[in-house]
Backbone as a chain_set.jsonl record, in Angstrom:
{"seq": "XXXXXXXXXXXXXXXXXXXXXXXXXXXXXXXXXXXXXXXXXXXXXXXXXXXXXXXXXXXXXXXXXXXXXXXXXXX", "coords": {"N": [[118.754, 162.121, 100.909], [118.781, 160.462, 103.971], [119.928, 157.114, 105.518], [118.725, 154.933, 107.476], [120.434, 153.929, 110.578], [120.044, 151.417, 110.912], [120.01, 149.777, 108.841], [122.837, 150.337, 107.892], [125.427, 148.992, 106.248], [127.844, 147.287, 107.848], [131.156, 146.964, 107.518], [132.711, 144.809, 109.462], [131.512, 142.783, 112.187], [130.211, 143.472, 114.812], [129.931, 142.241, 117.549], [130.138, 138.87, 119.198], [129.5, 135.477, 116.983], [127.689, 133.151, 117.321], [127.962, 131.006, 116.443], [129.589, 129.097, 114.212], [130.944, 128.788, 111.101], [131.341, 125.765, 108.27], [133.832, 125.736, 107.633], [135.197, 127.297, 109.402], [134.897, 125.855, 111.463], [135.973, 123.081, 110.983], [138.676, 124.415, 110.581], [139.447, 124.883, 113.52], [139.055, 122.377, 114.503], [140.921, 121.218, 113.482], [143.152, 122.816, 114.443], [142.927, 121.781, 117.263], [143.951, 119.178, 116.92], [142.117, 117.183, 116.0], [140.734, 116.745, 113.835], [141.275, 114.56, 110.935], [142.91, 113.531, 108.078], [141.024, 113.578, 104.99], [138.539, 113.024, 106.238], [134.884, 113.087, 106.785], [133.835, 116.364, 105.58], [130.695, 116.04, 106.85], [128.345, 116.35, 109.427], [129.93, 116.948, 111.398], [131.736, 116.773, 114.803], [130.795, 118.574, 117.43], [132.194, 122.011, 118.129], [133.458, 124.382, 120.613], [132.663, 127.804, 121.112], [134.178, 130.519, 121.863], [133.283, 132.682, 124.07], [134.132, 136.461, 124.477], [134.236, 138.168, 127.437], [133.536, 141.677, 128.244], [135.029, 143.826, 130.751], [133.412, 145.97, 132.963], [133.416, 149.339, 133.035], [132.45, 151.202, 134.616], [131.881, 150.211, 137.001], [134.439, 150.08, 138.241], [135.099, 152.712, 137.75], [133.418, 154.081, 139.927], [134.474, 152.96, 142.145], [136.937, 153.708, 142.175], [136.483, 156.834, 142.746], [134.922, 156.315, 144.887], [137.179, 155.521, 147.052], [139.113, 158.075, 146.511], [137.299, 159.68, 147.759], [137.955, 158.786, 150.748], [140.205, 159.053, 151.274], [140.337, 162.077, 150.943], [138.69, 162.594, 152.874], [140.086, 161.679, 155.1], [142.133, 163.687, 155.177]], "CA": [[118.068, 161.391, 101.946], [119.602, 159.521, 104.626], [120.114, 155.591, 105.59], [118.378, 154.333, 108.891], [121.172, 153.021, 111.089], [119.979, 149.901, 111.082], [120.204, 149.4, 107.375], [123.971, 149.968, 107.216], [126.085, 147.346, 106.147], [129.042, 147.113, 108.69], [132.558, 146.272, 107.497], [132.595, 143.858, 110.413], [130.861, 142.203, 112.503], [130.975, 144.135, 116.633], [129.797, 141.317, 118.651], [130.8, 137.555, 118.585], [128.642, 135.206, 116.92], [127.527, 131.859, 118.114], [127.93, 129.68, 115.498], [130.814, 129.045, 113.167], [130.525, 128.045, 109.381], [131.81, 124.621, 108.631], [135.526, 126.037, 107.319], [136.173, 127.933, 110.604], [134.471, 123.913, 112.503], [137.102, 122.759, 110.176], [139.779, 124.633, 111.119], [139.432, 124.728, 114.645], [139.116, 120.887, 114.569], [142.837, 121.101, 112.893], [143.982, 122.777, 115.321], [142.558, 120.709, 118.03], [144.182, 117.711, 116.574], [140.552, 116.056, 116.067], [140.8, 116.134, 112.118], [142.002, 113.84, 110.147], [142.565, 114.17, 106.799], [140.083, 112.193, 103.992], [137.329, 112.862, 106.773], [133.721, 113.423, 105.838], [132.814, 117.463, 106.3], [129.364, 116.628, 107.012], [128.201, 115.446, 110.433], [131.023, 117.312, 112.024], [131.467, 116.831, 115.947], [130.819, 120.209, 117.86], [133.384, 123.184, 118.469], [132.917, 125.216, 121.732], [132.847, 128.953, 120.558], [134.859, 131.54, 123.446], [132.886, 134.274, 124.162], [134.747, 137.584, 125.157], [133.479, 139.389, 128.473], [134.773, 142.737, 128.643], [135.182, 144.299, 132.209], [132.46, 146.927, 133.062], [134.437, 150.161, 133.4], [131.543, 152.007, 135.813], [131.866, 149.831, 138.685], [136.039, 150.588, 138.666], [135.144, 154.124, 138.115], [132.729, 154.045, 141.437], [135.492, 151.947, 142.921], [138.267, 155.184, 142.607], [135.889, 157.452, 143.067], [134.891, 155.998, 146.705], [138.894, 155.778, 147.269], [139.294, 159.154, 146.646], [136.53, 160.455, 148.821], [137.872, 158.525, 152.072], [140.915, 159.865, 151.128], [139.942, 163.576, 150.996], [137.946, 162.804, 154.435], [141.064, 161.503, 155.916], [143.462, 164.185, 155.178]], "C": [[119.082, 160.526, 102.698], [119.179, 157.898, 105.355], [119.787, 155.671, 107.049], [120.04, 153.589, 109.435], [121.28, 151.971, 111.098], [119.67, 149.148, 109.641], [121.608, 149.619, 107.078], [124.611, 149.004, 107.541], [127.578, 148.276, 106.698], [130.232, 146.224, 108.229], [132.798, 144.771, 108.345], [131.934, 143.645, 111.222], [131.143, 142.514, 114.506], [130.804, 143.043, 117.628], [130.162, 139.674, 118.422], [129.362, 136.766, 117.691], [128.784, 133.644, 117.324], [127.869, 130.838, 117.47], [128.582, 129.875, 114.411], [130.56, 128.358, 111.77], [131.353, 127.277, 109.848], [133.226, 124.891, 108.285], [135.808, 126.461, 108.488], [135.393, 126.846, 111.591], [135.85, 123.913, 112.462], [138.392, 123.08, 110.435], [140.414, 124.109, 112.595], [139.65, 123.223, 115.115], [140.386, 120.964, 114.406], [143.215, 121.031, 113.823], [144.413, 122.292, 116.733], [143.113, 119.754, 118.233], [142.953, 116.661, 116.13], [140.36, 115.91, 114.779], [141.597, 115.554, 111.375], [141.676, 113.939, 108.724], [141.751, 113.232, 106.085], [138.942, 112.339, 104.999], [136.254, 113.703, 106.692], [133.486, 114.819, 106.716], [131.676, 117.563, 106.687], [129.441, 115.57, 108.43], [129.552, 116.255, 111.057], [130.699, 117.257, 113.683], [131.551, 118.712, 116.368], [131.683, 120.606, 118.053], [132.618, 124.046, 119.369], [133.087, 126.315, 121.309], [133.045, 129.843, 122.294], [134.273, 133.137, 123.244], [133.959, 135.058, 125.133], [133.647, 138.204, 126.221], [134.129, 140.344, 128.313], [134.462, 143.061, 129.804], [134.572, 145.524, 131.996], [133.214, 148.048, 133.517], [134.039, 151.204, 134.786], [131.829, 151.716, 137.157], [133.683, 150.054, 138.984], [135.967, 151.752, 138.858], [134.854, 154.407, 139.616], [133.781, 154.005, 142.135], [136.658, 153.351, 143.432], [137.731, 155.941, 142.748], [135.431, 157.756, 144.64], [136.097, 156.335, 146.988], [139.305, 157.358, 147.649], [138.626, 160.253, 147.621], [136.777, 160.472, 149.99], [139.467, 158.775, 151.732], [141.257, 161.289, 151.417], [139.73, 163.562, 152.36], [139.252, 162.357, 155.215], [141.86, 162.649, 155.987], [142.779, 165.155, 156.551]], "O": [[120.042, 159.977, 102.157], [118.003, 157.704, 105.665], [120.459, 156.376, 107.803], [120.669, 152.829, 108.698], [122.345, 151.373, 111.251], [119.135, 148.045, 109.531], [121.914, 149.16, 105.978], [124.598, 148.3, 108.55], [128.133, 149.296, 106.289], [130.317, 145.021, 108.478], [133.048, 143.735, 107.728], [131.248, 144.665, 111.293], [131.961, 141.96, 115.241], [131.609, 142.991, 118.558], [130.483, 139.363, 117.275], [128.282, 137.356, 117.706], [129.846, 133.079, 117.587], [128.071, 129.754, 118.017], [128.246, 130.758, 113.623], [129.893, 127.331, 111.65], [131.991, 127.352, 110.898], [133.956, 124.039, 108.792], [136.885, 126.0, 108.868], [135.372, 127.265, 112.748], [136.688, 124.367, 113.242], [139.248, 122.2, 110.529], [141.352, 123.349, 112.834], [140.395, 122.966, 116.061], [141.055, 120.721, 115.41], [143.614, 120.017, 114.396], [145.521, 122.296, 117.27], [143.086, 119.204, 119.334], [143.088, 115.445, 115.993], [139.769, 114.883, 114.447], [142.695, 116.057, 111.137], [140.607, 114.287, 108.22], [141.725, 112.073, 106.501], [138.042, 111.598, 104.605], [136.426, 114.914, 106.549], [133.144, 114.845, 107.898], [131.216, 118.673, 106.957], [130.115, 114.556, 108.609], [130.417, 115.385, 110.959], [129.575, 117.62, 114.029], [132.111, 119.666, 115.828], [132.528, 119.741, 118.285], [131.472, 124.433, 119.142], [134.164, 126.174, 120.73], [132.404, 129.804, 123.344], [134.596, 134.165, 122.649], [134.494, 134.613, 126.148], [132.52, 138.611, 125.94], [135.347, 140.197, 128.204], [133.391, 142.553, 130.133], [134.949, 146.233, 131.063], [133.806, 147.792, 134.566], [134.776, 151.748, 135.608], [131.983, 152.457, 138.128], [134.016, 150.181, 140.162], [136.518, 152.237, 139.846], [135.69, 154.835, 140.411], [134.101, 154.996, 142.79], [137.016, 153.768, 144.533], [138.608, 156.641, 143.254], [135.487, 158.77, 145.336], [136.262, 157.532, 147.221], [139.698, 157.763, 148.744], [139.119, 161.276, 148.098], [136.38, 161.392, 150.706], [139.916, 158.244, 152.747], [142.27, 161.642, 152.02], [140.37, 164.31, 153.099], [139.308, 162.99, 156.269], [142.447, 162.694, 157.068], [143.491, 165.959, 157.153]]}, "num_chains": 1, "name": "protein.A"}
């Protein structure tokens, strides 16, 4: 028998997620400069999390696609 797609467990994780456990706060604070050491993990001030866009590849395709057509019509 086979496993619904949406029951397998994924090595990693494909999309970002929004919200960081308090070790990768923690870090990020480090590297920030905003932590000091001896200070209380709870109550932590917020960390902005950087979402990735990727660039839609369709509308470039279109893009050389047109190009090429007024191209052709020119020669």
């Amino acid at each position: 028998m086979t496993m619904d797609k949406s029951l397998r467990v994924r090595k990693t994780m494909v999309r970002n997620r929004s919200v960081l456990t308090r070790a990768e706060r923690i870090q990020r604070l480090v590297s920030l400069d905003r932590w000091q050491e001896g200070q209380s993990p709870l109550a932590l001030p917020k960390v902005r999390v950087q979402k990735i866009s990727l660039k839609k590849k369709k509308k470039q395709k279109r893009a050389e696609a047109a190009q090429q057509q007024v191209q052709k019509k020119g020669k």
